[in-house]
Backbone bond lengths (Angstrom), bond angles and torsions (degrees), N, CA, C in turn:
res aa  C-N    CA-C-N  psi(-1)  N-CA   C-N-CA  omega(-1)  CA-C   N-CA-C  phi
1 X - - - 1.450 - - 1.523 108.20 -
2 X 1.316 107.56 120.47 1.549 98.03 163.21 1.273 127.56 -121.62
3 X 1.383 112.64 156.33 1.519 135.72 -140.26 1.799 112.68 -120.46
4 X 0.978 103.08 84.71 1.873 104.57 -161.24 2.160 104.34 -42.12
5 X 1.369 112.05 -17.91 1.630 114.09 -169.29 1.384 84.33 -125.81
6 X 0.928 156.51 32.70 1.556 174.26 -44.52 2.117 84.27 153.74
7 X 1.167 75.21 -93.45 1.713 86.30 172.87 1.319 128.90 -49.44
8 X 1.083 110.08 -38.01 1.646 111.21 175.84 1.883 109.92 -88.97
9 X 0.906 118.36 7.19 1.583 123.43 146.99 1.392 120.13 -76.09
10 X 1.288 112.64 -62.96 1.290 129.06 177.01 1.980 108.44 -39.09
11 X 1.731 115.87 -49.58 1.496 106.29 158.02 1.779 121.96 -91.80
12 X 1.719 112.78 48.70 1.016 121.83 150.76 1.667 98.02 82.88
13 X 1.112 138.15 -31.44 1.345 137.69 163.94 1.370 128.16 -32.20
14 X 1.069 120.13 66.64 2.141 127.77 -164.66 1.713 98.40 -100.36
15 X 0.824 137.30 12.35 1.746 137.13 -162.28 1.727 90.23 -103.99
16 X 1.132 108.07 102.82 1.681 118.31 -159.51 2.183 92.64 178.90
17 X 1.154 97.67 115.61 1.381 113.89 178.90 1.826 112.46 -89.30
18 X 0.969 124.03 149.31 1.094 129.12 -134.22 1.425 103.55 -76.31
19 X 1.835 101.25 -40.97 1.672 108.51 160.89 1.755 116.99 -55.80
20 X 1.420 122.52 -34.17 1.633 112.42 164.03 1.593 111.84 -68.55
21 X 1.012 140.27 -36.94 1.323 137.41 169.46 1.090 102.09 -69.14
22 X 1.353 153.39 -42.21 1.239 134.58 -174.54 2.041 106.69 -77.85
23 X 1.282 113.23 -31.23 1.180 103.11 170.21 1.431 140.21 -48.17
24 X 1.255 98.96 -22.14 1.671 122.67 -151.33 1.783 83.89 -122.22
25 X 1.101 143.96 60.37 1.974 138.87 159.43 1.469 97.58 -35.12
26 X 1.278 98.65 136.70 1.668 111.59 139.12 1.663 117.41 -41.79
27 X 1.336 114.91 143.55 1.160 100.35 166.61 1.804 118.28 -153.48
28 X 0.872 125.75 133.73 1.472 138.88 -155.27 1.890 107.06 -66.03
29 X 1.473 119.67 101.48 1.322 108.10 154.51 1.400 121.48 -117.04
30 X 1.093 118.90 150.18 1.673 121.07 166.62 1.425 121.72 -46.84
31 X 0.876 126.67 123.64 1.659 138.26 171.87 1.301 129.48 -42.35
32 X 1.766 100.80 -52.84 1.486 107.25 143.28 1.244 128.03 -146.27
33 X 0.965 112.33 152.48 1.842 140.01 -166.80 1.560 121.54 -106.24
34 X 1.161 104.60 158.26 1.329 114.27 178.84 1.508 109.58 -110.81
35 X 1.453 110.02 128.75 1.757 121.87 165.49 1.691 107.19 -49.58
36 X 1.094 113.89 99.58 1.640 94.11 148.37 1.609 135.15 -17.74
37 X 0.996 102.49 -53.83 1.583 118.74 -152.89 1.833 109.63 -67.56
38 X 2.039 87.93 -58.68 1.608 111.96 175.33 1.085 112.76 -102.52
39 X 1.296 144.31 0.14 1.314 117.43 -166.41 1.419 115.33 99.49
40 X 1.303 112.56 -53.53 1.409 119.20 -130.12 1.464 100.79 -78.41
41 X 1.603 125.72 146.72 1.520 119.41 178.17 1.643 108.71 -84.92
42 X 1.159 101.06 168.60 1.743 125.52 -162.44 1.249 124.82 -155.21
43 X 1.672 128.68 115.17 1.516 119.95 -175.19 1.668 92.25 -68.15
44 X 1.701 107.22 150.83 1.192 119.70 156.46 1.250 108.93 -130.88
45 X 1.127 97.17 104.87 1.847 128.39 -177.78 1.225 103.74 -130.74
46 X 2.038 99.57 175.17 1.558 100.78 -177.57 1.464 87.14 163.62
47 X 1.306 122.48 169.16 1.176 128.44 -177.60 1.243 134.44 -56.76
48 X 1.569 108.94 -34.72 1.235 108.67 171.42 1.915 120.08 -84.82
49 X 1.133 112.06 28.05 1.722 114.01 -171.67 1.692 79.99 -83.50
50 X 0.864 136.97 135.56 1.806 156.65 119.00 1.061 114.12 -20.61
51 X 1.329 105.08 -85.31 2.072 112.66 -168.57 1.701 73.66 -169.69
52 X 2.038 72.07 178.99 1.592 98.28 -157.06 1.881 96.31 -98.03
53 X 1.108 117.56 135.96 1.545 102.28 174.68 1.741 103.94 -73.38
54 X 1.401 99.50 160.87 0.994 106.40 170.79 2.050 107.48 101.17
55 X 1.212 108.92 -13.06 1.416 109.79 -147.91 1.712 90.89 -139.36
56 X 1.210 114.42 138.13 1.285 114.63 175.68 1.425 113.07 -58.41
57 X 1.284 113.47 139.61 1.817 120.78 -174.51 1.079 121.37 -40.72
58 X 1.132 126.31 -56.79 1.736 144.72 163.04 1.625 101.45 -48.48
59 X 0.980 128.92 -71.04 1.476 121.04 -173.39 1.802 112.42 -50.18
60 X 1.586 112.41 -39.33 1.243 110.31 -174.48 1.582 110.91 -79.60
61 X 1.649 93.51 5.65 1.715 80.59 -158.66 1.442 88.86 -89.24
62 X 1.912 125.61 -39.81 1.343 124.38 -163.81 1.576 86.77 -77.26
63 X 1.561 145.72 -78.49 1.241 124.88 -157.43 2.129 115.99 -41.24
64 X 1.509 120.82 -34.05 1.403 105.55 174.75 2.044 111.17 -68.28
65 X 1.431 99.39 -20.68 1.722 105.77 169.64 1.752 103.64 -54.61
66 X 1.013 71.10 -74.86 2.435 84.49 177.00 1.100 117.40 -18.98
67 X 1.744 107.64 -59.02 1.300 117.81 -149.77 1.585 88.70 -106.25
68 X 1.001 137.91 -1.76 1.771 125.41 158.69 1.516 100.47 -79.82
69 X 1.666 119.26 -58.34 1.330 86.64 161.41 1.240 167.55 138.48
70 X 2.246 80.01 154.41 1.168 103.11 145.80 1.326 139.20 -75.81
71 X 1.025 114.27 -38.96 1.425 148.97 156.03 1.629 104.30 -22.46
72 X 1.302 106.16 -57.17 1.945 100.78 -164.78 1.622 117.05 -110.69
């Protein structure tokens, strides 16, 4: 799930009124994707992903740690 202020929690920044948090939803992407072009699959991650659905919060939170990275 990713979280557009997702990231700016994470450096302690919470001063966001309830109407700016509500502006900005969570919103659900797949983890990984397919290229149009090749085929080929691809994590789509990034700072603002949360956790992984499906997976307890804490667990999704260190595997999206891992896989950023690996990733960068």
């Amino acid at each position: 799930e990713h979280y557009a202020l997702n990231s700016r929690f994470i450096l302690g920044d919470m001063d966001y009124s309830e109407s700016q948090r509500n502006a900005m939803p969570p919103v659900s992407w797949p983890l990984v994707r397919t290229h149009a072009g090749s085929g080929r699959k691809f994590l789509f991650i990034g700072a603002h992903a949360g956790h992984i659905e499906g997976r307890p919060v804490a667990e999704g939170r260190m595997l999206l740690a891992e896989l950023l990275e690996h990733a960068t």
